[in-house]
N, C-alpha and C positions, 0 to 999 in steps of 0.2 A: 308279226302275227301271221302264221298259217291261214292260208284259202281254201277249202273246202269247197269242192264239186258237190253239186248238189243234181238228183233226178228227182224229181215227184211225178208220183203213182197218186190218179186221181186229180179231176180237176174243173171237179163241178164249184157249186157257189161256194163253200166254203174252201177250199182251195186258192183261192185269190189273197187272202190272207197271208197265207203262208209264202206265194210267190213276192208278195209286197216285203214282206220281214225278208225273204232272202235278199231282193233287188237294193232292197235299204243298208244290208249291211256287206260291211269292205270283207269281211273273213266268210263271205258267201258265194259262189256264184250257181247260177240258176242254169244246166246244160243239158236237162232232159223234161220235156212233160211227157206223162203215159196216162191213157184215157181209151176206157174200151170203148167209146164215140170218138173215133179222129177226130171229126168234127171238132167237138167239144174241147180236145185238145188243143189245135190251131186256133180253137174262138182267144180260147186263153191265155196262148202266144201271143194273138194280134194285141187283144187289149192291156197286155203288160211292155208291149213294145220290144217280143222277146224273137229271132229267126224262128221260122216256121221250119227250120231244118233241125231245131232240136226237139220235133214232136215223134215222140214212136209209136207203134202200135202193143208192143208190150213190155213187159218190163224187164224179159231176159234178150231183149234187142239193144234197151237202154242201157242193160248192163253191160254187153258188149262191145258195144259200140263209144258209146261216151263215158264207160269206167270210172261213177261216181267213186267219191268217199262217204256222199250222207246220203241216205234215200226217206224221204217225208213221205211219210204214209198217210195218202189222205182220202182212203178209200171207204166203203160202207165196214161197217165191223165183221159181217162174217170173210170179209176178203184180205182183213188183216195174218192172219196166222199164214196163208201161200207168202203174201208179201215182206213181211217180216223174214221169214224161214229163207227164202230166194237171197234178201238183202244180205244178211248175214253169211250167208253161203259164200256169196261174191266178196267177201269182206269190207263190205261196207257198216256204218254205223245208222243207224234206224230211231229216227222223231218219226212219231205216230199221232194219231187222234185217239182219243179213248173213245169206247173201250177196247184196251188191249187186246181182246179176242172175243169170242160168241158161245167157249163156252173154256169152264175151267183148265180142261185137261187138256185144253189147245194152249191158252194161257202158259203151265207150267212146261210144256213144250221147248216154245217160247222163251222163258226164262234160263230153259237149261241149255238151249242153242245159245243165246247172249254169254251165257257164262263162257262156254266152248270157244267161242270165236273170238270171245278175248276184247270184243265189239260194245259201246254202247245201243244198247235199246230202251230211251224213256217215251215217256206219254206224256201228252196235252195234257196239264191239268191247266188251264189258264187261272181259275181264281184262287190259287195259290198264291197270285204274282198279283193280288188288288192290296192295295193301300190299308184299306180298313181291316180288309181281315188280317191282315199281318199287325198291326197294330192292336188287335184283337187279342189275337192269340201272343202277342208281348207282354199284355198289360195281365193276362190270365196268367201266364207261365210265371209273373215277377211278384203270383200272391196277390194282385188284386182285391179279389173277393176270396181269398182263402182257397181252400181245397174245393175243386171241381167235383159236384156230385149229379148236373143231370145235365146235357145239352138237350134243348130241342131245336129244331129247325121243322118250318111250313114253309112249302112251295107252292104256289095256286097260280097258272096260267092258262089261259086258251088258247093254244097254238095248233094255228090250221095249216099246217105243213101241206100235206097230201102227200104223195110218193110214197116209200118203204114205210116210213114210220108210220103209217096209217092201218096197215096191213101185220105187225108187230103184233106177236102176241102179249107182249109185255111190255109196249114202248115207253111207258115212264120210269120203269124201275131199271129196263136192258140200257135202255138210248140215255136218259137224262139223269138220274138220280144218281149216276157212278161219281157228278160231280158234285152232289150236294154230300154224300157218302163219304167222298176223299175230304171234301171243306173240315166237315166233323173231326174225319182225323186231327189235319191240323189243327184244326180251333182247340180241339181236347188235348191233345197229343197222347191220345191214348190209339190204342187197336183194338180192331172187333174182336172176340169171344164167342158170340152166340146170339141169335134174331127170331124173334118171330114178329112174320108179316100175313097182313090182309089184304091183296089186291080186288079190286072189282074196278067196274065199268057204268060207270055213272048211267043214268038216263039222260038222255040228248046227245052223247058223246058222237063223235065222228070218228073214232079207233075202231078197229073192229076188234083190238085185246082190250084186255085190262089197264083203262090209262089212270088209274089213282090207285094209290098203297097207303097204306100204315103200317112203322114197322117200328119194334123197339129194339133196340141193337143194345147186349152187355160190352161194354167194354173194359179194355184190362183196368187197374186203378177202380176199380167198383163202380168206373162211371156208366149212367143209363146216357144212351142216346136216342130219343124221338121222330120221326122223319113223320110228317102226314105231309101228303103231295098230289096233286091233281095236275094232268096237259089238258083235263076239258071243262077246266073252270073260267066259266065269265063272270065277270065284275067283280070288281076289289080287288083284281089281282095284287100277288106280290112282285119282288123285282125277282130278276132270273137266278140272283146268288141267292135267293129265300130269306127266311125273315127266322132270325136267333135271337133266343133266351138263354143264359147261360145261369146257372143255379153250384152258388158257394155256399162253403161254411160260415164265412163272413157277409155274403152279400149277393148282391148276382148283375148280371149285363147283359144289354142287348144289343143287338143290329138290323137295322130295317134293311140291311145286302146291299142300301147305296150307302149314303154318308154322313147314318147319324148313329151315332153310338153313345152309350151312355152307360150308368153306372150306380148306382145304391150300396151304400156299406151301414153297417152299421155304428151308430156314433153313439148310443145310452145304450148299455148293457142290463137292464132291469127292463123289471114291467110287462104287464100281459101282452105290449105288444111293443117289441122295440123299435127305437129310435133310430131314423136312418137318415144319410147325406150325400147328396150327389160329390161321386168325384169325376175326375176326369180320366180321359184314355188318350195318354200322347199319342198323336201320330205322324204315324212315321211317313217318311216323303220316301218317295218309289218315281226313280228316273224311266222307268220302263216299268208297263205294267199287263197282264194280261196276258195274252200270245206273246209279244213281244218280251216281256216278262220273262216267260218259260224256256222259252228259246232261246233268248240271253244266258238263263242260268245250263240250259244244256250245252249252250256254245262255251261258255266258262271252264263249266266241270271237263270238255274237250278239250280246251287249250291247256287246261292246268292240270291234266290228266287224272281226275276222280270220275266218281260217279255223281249224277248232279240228283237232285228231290226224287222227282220226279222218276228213275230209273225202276225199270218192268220189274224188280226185286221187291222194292217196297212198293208199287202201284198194283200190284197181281194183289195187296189188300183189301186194295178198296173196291177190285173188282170182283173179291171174294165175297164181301159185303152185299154186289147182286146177285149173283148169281146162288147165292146162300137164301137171300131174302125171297129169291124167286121159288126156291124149291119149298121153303116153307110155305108160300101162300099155295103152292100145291098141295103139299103132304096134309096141310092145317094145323103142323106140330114144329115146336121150337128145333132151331136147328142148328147145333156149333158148327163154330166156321173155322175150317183147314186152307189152310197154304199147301 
C-alpha cells in the first residue's frame, strides 16, 4: 500500500479531526500544518504530538518545502477556491471540507482545474458514511415502499457558534444545509432540477443573516424534495443529520438522523383507508463511519485509482442546490439549477 504525504491548510477546532484520521492511518502521514495564526498552528502540532518543524506560515512554503501528495483543505469556505487552485497546481490531490467554494463560478473553476490536473479533488460529506442512512437509502433503492415520490427532511438547532457564522449573510443555507442537501441526494438518488426557497431570520436569533429556510427542491425522477431548517431554534431540537420522511407508492419511511428507522407498506389493498404493516430496514454495519468513512472511501478510490462519491464533479450538485436556493430567497422566484 502507497503512503501519501499529507499538508493541511487550516487548523482550527475542526481540523483536529482530520489530523486524528491522518495519524490513525498507515497510508497517511501528517508533514505540514498551515494556519494564518502560527500560533494556532504549533498549538496543533503540540496537541497531536506532531514536530513543531512541520508548521509553515503558508501554504506555498508547505508546498515547497515538504512536497505533499494530498493537501486537506480545512480552511473557512471562501478560502477554499486560492487553496484548492494552488493544490492542484503543485500536483497534489485535494480532501476538502464543504462547501466546495462561496460561490458557483469559483466552484466550476475548480472542477475544471481537477479535471486538468488529472488530480483528485473530493469534499467532506461525512453523513454519507453513517450507518443508517446508507441503510436507508438500500432499503429505498431495493423497492421498499415502491416508487419515491416526496422526501422531506426538518433540521431545528440552536447553535451559538459565534465567529464567521454569526456574521453570514446566509449561514444556515451557505454553512450547513449543503449537508442535509447532499443527504437528500443520496437518500433519493435523484438530482436537483429547480427550488424555490424562503429564508428569513427569526426573532430572538443571534445571526445577524438569515439563519432559517424553506425550500422545495424538483428533483430528476418527479421526486419533491422539502428542507425546512432553523440554526436559532431552542427546544425540541432535531439531531444534526435532521429528521426524514420519505413518501412511496407503496408506503413511506422514516429516520429520526440517529437510530431509528422505520417503515409502513401497505398490506390490504381496498378501503377508504388502507391497511398497513410495519416492515423492517436491514442494516447495514459500517467498519468506519463519518469522517473517517469519507476519507477511507477517498483513500480507496486513491489507491484503486477511481474517483470516490464524494468527488468536486458530483458534489459541485449539491452545492448548486445552495447557492441556487440562496438566489431564490433573493429574487422571491423559482429557480433551475445549472452545473
Amino acid at each position: 500500500m502507497n503512503t501519501y504525504r499529507v499538508v493541511q491548510v487550516g487548523c482550527g477546532a475542526m481540523a483536529h479531526k482530520w489530523v486524528d484520521i491522518a495519524n490513525e492511518r498507515p497510508d497517511l502521514e501528517m508533514i505540514g500544518l498551515v494556519d494564518l495564526n502560527h500560533a494556532t498552528a504549533e498549538k496543533c502540532a503540540e496537541s497531536h504530538k506532531l514536530p513543531l518543524s512541520i508548521v509553515f506560515d503558508t501554504l506555498e512554503e508547505a508546498l515547497s518545502k515538504a512536497k505533499p501528495d494530498i493537501v486537506f483543505d480545512i480552511t473557512i469556505p471562501s478560502a477554499h477556491y486560492d487553496v484548492t487552485l494552488k493544490a492542484l497546481a503543485a500536483g497534489c490531490h485535494v480532501f476538502g471540507e464543504k462547501p466546495m467554494a462561496d460561490t458557483m463560478d469559483r466552484a466550476r473553476e475548480m472542477v475544471t482545474a481537477a479535471k486538468a490536473s488529472g488530480k483528485i479533488y473530493a469534499v467532506m460529506q461525512n453523513r454519507r458514511y453513517l450507518p443508517y442512512q446508507r441503510s436507508l437509502r438500500a432499503f429505498l433503492e431495493s423497492g421498499g415502499i415502491g416508487d419515491i415520490s416526496t422526501v422531506n427532511a426538518d433540521f431545528y438547532i440552536g447553535a451559538h457558534f459565534g465567529g464567521f457564522r454569526d456574521l453570514m449573510e446566509s449561514p444556515l443555507v451557505l454553512d450547513m444545509a449543503i449537508h442535509t442537501f447532499d443527504q437528500a441526494r443520496q437518500i433519493s438518488g435523484a438530482d436537483p432540477v429547480a427550488v424555490y426557497c424562503h429564508e428569513h431570520n427569526p426573532k430572538g436569533s443571534w445571526y445577524r443573516g438569515n439563519a432559517s429556510a424553506t425550500c422545495i427542491f424538483e428533483m430528476t425522477d418527479g421526486i419533491v424534495f422539502n428542507y425546512r431548517g432553523s440554526w436559532c431554534s431552542e427546544g425540541l431540537i432535531t439531531s444534526w443529520e435532521s429528521e426524514w420522511r420519505v413518501q412511496g407508492s407503496k408506503g413511506s419511511a422514516k429516520w429520526d438522523g440517529v437510530n431509528n428507522l422505520e417503515a409502513e407498506v401497505i398490506s390490504v389493498a381496498e378501503g377508504f383507508m388502507r391497511k398497513h404493516e410495519s416492515v423492517e430496514i436491514p442494516e447495514i454495519a459500517m467498519p468506519l463511519t463519518g469522517h473517517d468513512g469519507c476519507v477511507d472511501a477517498m483513500m480507496t478510490a486513491l489507491h484503486e485509482g477511481h474517483d470516490p462519491e464524494t468527488v468536486c464533479m458530483e458534489n459541485i450538485k449539491s452545492l448548486a442546490m445552495v447557492h441556487s436556493a440562496i438566489e431564490s430567497a433573493r429574487t422571491k422566484e423559482r429557480v433551475e439549477i445549472s452545473i
